[in-house]
PDB file of N, CA, C, O and CB in Angstrom:
ATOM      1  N   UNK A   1       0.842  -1.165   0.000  1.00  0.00           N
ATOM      2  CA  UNK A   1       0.000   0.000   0.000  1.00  0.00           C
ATOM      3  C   UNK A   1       0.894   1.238   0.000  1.00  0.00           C
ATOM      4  O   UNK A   1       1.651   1.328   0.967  1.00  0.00           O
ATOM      5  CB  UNK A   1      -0.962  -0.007   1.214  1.00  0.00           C
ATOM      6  N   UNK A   2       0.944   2.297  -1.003  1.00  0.00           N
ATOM      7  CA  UNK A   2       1.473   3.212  -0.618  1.00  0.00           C
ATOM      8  C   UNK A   2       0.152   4.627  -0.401  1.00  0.00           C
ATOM      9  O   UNK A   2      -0.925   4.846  -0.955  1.00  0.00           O
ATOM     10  CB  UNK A   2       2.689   3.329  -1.657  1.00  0.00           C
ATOM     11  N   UNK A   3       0.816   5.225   0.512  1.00  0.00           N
ATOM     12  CA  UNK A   3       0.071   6.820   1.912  1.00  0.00           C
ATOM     13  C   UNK A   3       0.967   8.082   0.932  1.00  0.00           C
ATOM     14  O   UNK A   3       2.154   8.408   0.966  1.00  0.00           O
ATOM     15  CB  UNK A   3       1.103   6.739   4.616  1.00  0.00           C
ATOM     16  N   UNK A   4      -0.162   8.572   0.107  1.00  0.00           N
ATOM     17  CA  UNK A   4      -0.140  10.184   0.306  1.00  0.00           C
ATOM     18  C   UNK A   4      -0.408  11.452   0.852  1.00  0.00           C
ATOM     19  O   UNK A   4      -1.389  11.750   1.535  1.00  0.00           O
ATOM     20  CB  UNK A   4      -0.348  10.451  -0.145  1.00  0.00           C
ATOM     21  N   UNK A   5       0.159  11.897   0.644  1.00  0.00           N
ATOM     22  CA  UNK A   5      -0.569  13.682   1.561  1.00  0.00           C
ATOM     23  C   UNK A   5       0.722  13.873   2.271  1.00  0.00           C
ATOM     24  O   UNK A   5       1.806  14.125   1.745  1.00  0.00           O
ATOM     25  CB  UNK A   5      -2.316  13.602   3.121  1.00  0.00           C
ATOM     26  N   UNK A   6       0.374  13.666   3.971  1.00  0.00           N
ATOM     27  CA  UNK A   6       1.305  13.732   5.089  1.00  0.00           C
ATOM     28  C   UNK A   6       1.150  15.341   5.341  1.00  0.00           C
ATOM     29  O   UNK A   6       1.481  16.202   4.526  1.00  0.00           O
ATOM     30  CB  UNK A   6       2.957  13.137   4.708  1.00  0.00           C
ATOM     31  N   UNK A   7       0.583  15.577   6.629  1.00  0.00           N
ATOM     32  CA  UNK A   7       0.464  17.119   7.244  1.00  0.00           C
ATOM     33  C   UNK A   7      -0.625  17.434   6.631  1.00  0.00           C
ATOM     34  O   UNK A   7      -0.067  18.415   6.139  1.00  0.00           O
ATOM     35  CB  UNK A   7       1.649  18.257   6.968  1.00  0.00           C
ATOM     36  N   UNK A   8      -1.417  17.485   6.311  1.00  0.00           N
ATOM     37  CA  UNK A   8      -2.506  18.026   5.988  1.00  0.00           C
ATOM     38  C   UNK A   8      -4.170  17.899   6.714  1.00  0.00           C
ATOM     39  O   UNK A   8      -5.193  18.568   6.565  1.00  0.00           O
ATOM     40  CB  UNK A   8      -2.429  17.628   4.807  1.00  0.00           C
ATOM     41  N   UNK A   9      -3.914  17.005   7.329  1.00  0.00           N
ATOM     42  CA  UNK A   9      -5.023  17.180   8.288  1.00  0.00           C
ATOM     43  C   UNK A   9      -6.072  17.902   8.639  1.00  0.00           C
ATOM     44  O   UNK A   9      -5.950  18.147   9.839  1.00  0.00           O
ATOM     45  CB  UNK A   9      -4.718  17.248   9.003  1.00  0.00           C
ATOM     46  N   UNK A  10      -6.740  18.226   8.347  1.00  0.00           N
ATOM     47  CA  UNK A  10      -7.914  19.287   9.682  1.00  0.00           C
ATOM     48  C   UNK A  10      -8.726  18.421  10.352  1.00  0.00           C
ATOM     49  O   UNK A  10      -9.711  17.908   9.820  1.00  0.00           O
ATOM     50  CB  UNK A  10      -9.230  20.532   8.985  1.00  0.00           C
ATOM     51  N   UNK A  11      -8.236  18.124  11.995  1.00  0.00           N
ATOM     52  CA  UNK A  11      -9.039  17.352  12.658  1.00  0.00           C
ATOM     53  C   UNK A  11      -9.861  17.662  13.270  1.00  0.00           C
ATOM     54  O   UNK A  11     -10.428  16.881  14.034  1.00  0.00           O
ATOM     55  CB  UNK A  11      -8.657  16.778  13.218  1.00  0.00           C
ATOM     56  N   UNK A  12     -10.345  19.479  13.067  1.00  0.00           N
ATOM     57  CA  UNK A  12     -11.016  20.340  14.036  1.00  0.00           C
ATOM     58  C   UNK A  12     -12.836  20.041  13.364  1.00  0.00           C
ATOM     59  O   UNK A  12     -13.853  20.243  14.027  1.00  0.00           O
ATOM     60  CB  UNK A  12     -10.245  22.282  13.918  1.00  0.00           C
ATOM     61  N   UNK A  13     -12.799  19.620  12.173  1.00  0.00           N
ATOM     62  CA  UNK A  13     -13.944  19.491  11.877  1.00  0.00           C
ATOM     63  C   UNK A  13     -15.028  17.942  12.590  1.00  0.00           C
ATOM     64  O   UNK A  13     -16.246  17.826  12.729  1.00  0.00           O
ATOM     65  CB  UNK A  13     -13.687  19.593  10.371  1.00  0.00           C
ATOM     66  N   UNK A  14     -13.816  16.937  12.907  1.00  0.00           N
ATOM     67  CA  UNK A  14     -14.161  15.797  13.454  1.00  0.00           C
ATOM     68  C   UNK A  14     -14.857  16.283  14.933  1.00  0.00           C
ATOM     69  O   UNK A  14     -15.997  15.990  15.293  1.00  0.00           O
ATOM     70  CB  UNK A  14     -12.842  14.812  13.525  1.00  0.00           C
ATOM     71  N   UNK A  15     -14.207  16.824  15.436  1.00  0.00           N
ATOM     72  CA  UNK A  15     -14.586  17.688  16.928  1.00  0.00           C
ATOM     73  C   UNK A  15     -15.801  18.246  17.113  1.00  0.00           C
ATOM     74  O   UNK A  15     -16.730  17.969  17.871  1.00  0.00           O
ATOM     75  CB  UNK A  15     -13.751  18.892  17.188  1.00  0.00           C
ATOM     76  N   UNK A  16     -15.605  19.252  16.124  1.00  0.00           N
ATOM     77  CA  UNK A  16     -16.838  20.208  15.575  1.00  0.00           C
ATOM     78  C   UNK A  16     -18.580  19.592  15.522  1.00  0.00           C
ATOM     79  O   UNK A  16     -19.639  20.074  15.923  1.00  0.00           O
ATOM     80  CB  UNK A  16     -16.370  20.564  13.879  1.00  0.00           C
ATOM     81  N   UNK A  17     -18.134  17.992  14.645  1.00  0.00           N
ATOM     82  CA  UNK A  17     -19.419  17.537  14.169  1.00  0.00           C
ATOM     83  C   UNK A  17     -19.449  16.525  15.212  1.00  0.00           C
ATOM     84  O   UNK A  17     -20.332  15.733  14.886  1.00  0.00           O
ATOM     85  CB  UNK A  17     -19.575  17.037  12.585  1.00  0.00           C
ATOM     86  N   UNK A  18     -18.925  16.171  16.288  1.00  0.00           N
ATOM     87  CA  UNK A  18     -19.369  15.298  17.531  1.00  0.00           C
ATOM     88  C   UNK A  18     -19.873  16.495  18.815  1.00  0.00           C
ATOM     89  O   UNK A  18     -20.679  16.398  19.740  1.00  0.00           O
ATOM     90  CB  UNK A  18     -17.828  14.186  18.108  1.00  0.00           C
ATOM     91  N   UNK A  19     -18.977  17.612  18.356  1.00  0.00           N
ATOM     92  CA  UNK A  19     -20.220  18.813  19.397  1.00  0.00           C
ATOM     93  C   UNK A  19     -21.539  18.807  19.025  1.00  0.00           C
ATOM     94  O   UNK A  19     -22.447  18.688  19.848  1.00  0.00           O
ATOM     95  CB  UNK A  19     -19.956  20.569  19.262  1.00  0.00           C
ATOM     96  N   UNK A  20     -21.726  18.937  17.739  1.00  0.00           N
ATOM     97  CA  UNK A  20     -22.972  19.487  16.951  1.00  0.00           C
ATOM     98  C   UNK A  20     -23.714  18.534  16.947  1.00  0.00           C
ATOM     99  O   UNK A  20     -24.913  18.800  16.862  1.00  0.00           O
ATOM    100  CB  UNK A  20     -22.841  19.977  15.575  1.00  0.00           C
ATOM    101  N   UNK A  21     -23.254  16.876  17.047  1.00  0.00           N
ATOM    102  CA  UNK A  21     -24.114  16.326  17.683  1.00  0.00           C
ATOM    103  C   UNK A  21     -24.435  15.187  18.681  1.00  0.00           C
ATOM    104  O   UNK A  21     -24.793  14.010  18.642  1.00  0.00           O
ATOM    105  CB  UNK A  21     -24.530  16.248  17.039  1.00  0.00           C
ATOM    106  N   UNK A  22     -24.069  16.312  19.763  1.00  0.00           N
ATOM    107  CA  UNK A  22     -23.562  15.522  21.236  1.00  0.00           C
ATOM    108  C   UNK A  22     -25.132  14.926  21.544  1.00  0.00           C
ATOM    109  O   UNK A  22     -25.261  13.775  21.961  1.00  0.00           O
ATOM    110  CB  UNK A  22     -22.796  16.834  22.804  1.00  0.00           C
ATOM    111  N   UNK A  23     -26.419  15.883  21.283  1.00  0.00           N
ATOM    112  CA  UNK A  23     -27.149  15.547  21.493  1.00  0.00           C
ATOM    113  C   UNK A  23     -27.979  13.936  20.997  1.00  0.00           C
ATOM    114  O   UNK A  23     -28.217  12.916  21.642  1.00  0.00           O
ATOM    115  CB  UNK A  23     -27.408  16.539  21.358  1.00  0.00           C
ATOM    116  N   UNK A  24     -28.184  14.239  19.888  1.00  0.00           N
ATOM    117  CA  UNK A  24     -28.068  12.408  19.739  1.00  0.00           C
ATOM    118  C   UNK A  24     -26.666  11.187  19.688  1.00  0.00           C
ATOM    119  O   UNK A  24     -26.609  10.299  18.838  1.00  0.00           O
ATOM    120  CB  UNK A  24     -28.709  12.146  18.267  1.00  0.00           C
ATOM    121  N   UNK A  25     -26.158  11.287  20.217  1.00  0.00           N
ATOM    122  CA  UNK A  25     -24.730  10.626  20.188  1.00  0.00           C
ATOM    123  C   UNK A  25     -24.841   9.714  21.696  1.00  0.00           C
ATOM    124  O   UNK A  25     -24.617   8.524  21.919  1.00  0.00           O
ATOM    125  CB  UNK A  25     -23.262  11.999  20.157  1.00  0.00           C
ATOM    126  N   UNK A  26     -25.338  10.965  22.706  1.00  0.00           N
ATOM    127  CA  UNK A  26     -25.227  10.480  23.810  1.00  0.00           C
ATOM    128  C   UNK A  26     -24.248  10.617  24.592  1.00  0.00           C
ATOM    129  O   UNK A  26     -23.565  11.554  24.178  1.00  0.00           O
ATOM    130  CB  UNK A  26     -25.382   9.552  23.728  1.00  0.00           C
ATOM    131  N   UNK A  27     -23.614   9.958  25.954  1.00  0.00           N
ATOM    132  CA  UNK A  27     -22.307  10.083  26.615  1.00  0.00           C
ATOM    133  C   UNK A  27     -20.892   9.712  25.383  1.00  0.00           C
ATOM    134  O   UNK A  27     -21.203   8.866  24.545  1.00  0.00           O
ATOM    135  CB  UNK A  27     -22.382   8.870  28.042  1.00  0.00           C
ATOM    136  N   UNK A  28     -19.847  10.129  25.298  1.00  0.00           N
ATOM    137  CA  UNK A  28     -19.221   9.942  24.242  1.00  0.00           C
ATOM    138  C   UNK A  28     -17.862   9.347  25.431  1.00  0.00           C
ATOM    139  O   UNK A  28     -17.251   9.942  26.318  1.00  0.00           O
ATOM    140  CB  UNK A  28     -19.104  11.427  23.069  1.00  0.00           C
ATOM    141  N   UNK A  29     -17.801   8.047  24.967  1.00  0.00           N
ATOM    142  CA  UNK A  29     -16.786   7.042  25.830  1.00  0.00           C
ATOM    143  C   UNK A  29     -15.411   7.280  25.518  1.00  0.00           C
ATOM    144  O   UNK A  29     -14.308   7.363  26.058  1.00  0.00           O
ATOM    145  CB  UNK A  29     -17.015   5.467  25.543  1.00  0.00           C
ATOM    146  N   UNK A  30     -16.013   7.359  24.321  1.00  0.00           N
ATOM    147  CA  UNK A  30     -14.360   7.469  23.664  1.00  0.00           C
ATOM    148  C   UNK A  30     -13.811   7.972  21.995  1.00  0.00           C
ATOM    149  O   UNK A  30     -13.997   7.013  21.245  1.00  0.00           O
ATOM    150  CB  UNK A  30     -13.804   5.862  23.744  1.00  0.00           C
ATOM    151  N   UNK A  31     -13.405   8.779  21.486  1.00  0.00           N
ATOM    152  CA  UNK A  31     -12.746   9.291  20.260  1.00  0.00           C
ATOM    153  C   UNK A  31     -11.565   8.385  19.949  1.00  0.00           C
ATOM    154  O   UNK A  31     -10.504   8.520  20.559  1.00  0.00           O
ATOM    155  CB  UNK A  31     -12.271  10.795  20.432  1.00  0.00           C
ATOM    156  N   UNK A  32     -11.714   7.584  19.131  1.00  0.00           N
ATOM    157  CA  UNK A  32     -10.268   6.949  18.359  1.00  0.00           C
ATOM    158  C   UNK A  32     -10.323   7.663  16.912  1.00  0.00           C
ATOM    159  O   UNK A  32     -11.357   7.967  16.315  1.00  0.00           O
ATOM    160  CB  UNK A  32     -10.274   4.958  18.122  1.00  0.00           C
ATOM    161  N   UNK A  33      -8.909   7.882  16.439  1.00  0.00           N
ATOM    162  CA  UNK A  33      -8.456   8.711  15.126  1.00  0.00           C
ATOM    163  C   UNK A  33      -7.571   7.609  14.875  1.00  0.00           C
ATOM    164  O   UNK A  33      -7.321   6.822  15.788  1.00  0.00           O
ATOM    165  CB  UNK A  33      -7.713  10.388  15.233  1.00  0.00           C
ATOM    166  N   UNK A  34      -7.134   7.487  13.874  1.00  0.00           N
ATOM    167  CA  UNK A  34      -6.183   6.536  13.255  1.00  0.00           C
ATOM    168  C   UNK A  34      -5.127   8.043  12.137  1.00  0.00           C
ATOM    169  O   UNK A  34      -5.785   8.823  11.450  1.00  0.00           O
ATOM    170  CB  UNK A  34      -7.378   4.941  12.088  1.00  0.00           C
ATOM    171  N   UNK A  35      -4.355   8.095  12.164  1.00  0.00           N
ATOM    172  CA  UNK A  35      -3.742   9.619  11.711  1.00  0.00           C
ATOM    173  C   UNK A  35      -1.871   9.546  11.965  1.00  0.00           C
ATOM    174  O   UNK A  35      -1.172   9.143  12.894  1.00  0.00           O
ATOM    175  CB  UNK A  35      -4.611  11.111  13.004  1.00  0.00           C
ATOM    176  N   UNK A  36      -1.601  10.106  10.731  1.00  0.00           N
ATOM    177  CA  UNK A  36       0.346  10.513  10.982  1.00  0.00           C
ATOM    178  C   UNK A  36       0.493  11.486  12.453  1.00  0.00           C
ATOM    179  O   UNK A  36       1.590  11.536  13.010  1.00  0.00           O
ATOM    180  CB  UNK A  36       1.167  11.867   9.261  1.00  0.00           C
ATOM    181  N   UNK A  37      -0.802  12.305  13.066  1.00  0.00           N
ATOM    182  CA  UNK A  37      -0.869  13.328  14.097  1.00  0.00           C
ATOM    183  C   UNK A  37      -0.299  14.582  13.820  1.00  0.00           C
ATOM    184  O   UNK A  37      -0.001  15.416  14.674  1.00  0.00           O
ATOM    185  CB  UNK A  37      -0.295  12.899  15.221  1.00  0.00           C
ATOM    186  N   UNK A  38      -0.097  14.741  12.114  1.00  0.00           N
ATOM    187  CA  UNK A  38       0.197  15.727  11.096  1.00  0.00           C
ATOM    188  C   UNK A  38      -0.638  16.506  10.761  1.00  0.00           C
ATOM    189  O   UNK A  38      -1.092  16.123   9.683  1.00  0.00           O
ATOM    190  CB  UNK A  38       0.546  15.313  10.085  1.00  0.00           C
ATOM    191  N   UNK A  39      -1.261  17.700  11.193  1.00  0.00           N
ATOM    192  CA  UNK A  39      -2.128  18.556  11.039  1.00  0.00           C
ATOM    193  C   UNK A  39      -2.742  19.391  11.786  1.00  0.00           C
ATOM    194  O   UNK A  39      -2.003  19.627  12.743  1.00  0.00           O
ATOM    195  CB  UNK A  39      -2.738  18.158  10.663  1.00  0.00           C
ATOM    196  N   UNK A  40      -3.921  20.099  11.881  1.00  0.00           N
ATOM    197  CA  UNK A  40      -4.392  20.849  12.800  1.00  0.00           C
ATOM    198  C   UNK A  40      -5.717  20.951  13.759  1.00  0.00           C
ATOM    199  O   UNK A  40      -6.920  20.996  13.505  1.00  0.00           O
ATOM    200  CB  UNK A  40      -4.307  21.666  12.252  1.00  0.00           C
ATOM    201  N   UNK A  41      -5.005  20.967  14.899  1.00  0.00           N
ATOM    202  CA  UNK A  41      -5.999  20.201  16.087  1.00  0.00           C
ATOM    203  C   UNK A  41      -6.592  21.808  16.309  1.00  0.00           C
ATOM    204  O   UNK A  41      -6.272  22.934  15.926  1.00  0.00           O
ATOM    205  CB  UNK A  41      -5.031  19.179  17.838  1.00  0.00           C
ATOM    206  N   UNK A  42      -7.947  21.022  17.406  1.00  0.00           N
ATOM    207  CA  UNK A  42      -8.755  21.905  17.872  1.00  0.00           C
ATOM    208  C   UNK A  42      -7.786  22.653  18.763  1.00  0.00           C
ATOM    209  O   UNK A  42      -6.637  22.275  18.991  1.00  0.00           O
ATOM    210  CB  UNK A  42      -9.994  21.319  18.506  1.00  0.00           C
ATOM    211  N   UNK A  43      -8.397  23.835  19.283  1.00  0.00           N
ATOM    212  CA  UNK A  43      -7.464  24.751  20.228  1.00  0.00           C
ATOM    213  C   UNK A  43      -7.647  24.388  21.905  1.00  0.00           C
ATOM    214  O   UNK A  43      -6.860  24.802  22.756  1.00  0.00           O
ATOM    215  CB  UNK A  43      -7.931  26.480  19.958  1.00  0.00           C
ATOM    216  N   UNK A  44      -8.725  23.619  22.172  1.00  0.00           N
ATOM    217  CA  UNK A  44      -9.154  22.967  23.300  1.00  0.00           C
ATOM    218  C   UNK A  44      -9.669  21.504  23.093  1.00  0.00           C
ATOM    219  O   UNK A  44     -10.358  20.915  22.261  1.00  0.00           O
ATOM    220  CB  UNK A  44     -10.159  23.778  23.883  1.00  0.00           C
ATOM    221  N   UNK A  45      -9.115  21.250  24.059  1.00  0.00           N
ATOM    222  CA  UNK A  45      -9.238  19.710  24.219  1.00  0.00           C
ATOM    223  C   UNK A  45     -10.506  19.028  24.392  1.00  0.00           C
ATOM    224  O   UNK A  45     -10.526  18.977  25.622  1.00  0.00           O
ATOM    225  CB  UNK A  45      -8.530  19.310  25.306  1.00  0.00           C
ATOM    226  N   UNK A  46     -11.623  18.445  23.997  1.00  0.00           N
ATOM    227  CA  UNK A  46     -12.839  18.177  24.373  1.00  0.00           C
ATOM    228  C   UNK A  46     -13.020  17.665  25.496  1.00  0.00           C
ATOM    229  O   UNK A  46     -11.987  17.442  26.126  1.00  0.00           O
ATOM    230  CB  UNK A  46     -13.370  17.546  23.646  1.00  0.00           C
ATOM    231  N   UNK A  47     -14.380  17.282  26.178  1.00  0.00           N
ATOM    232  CA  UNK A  47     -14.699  16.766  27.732  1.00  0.00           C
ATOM    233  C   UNK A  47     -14.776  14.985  27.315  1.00  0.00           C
ATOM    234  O   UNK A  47     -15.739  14.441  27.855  1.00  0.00           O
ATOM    235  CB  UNK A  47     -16.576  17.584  28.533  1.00  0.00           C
ATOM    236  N   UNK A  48     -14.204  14.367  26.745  1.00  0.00           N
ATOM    237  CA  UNK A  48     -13.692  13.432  26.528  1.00  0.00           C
ATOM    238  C   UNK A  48     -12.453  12.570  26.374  1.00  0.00           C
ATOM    239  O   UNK A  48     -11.462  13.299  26.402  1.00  0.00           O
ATOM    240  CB  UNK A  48     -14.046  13.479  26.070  1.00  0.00           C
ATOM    241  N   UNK A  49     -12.089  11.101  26.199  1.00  0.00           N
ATOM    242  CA  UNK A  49     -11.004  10.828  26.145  1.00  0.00           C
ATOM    243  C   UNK A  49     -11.178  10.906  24.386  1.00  0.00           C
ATOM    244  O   UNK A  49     -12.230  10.902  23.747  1.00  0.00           O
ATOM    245  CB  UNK A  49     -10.575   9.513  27.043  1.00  0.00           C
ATOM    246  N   UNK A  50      -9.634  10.984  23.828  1.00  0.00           N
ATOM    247  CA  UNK A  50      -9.034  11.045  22.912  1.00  0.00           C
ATOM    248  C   UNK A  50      -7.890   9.843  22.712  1.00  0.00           C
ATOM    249  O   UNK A  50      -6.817  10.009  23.292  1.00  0.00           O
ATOM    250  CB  UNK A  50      -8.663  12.270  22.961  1.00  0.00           C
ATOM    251  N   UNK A  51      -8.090   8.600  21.886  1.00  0.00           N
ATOM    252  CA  UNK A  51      -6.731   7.585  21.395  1.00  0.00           C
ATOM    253  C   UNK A  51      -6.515   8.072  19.981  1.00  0.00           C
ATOM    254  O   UNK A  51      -7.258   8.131  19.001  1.00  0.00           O
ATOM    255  CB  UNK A  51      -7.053   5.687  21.366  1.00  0.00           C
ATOM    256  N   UNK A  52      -5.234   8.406  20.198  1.00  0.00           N
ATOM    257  CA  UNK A  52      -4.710   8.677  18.914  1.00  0.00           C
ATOM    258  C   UNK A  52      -3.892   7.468  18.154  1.00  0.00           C
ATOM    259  O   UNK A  52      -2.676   7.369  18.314  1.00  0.00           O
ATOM    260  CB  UNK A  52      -3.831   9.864  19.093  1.00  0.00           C
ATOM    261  N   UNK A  53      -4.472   6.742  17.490  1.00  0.00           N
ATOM    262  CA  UNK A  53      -3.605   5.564  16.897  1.00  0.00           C
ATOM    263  C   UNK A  53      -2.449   6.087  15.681  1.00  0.00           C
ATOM    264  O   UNK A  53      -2.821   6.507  14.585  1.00  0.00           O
ATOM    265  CB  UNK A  53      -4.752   4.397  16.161  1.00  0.00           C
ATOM    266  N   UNK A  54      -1.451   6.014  15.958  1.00  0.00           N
ATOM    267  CA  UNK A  54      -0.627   6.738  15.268  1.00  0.00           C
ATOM    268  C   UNK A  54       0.494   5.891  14.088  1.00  0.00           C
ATOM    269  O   UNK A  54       0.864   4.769  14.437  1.00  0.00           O
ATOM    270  CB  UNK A  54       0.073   7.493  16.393  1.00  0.00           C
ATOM    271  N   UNK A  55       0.907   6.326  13.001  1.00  0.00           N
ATOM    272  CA  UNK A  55       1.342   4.979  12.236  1.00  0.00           C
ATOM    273  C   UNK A  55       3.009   5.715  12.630  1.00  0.00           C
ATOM    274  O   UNK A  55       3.420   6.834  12.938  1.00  0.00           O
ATOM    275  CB  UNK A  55       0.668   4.658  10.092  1.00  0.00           C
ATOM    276  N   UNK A  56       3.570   4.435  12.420  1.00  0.00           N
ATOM    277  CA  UNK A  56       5.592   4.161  12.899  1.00  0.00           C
ATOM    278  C   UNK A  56       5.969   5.913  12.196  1.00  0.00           C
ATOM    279  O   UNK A  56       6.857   6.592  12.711  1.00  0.00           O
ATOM    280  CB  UNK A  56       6.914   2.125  11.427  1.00  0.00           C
ATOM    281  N   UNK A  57       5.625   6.127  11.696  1.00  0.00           N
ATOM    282  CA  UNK A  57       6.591   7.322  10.707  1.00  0.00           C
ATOM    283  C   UNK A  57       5.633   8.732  10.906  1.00  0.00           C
ATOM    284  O   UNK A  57       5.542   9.673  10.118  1.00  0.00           O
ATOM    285  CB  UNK A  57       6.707   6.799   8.576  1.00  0.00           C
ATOM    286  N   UNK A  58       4.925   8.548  12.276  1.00  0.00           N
ATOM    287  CA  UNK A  58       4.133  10.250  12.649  1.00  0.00           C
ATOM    288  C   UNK A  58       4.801  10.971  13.263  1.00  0.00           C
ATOM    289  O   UNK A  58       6.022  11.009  13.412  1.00  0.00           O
ATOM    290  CB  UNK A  58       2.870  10.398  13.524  1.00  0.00           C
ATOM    291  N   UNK A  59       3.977  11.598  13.657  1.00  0.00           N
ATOM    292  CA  UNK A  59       4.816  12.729  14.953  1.00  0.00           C
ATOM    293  C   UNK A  59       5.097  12.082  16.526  1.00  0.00           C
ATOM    294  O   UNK A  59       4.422  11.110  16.866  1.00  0.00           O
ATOM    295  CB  UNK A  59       3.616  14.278  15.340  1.00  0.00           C
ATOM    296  N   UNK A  60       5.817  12.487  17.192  1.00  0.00           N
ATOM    297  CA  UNK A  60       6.059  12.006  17.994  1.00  0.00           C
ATOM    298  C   UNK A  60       5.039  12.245  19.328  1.00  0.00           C
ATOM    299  O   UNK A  60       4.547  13.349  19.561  1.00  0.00           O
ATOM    300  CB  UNK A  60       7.234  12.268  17.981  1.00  0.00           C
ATOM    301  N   UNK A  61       4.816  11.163  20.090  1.00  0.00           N
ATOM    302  CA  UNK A  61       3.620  10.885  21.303  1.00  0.00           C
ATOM    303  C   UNK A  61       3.309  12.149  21.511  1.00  0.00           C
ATOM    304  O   UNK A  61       2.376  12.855  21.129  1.00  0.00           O
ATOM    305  CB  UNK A  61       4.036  10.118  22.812  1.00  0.00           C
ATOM    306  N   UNK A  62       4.425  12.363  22.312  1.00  0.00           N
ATOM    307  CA  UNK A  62       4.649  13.712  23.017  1.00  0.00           C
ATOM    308  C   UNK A  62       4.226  15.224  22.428  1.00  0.00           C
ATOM    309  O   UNK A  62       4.067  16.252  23.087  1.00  0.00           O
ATOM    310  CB  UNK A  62       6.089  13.757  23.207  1.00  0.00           C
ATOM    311  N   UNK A  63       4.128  15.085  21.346  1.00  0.00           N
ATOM    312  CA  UNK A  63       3.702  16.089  20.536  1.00  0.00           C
ATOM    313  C   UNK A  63       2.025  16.633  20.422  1.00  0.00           C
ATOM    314  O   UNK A  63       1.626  17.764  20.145  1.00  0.00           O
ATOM    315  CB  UNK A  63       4.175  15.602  19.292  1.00  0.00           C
ATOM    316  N   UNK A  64       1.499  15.816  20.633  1.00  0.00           N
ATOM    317  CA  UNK A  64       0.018  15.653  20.382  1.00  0.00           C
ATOM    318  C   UNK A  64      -0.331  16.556  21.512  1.00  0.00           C
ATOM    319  O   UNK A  64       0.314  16.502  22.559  1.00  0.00           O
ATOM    320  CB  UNK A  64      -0.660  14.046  20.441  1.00  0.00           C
ATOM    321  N   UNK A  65      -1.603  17.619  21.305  1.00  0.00           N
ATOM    322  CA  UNK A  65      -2.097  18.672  22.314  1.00  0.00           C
ATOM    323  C   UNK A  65      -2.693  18.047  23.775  1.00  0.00           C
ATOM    324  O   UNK A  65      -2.647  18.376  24.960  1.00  0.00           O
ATOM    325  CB  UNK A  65      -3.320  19.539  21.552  1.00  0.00           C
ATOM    326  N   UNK A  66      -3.356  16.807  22.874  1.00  0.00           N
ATOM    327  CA  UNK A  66      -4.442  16.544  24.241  1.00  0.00           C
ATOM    328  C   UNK A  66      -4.732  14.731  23.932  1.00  0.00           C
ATOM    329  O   UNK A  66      -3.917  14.261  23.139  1.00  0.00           O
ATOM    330  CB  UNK A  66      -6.393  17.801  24.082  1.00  0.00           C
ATOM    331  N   UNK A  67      -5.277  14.212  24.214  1.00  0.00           N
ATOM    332  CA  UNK A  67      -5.507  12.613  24.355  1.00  0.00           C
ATOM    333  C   UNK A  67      -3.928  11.897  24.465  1.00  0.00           C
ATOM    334  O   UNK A  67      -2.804  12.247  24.826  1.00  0.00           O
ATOM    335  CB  UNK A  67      -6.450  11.947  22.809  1.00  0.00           C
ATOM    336  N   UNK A  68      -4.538  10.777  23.961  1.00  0.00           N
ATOM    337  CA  UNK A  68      -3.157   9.409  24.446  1.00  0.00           C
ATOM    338  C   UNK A  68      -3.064   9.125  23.093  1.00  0.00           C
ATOM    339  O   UNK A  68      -4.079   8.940  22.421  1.00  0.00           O
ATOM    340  CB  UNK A  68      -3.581   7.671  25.607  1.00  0.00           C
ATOM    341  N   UNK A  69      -1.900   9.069  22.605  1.00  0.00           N
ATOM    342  CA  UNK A  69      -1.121   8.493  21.628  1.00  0.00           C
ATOM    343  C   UNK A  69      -0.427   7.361  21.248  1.00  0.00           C
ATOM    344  O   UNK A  69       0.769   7.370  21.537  1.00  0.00           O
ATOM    345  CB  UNK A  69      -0.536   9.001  21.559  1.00  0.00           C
ATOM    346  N   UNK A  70      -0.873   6.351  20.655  1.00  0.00           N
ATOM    347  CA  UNK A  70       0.046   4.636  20.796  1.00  0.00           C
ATOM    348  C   UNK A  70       0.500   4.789  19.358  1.00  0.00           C
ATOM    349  O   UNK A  70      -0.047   5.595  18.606  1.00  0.00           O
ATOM    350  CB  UNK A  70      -1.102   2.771  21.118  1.00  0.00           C
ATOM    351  N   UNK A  71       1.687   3.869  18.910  1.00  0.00           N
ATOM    352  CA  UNK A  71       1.755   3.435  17.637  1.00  0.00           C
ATOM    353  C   UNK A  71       1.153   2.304  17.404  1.00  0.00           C
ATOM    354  O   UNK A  71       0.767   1.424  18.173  1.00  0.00           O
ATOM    355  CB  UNK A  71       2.900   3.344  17.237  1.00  0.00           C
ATOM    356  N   UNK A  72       1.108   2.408  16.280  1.00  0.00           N
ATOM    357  CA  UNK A  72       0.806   0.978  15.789  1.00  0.00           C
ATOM    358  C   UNK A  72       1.088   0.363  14.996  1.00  0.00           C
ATOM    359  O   UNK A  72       0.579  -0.688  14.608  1.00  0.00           O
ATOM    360  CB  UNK A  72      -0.002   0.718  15.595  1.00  0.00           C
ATOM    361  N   UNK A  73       2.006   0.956  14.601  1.00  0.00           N
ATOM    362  CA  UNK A  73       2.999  -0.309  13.468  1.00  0.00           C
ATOM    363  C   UNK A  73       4.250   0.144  13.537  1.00  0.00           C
ATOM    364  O   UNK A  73       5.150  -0.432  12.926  1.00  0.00           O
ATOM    365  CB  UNK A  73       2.637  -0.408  11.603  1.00  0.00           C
TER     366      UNK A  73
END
């Protein structure tokens, strides 16, 4: 398989449309992203947990604004 793009992200819209609809969604347990962690996050962290599944060649853990970060390959 070859992955194009890299950095381009906007993950603020994913955020956006689980605010907009918190109301039918319900309690929200948990946000998983699968992502390089290359791009641009919300400016606040949501009232939820955040797993960032991250592939061998992203940004580093530590880098990420807000949730938990694992690799996975």
């Amino acid at each position: 398989m070859s992955i194009k793009g890299r950095g381009g992200t906007a993950f603020v819209p994913v955020f956006e449309w689980v605010k907009a609809n918190a109301d039918t969604l319900g309690e929200i347990a948990l946000l998983v992203y699968a992502t390089d962690g290359l791009g641009q996050f919300p400016k606040q962290s949501p009232p939820y947990p955040v797993l960032w599944l991250l592939s061998d060649d992203s940004t580093e853990v530590t880098e990420l604004p807000f949730g938990t970060g694992v690799r996975i390959c």
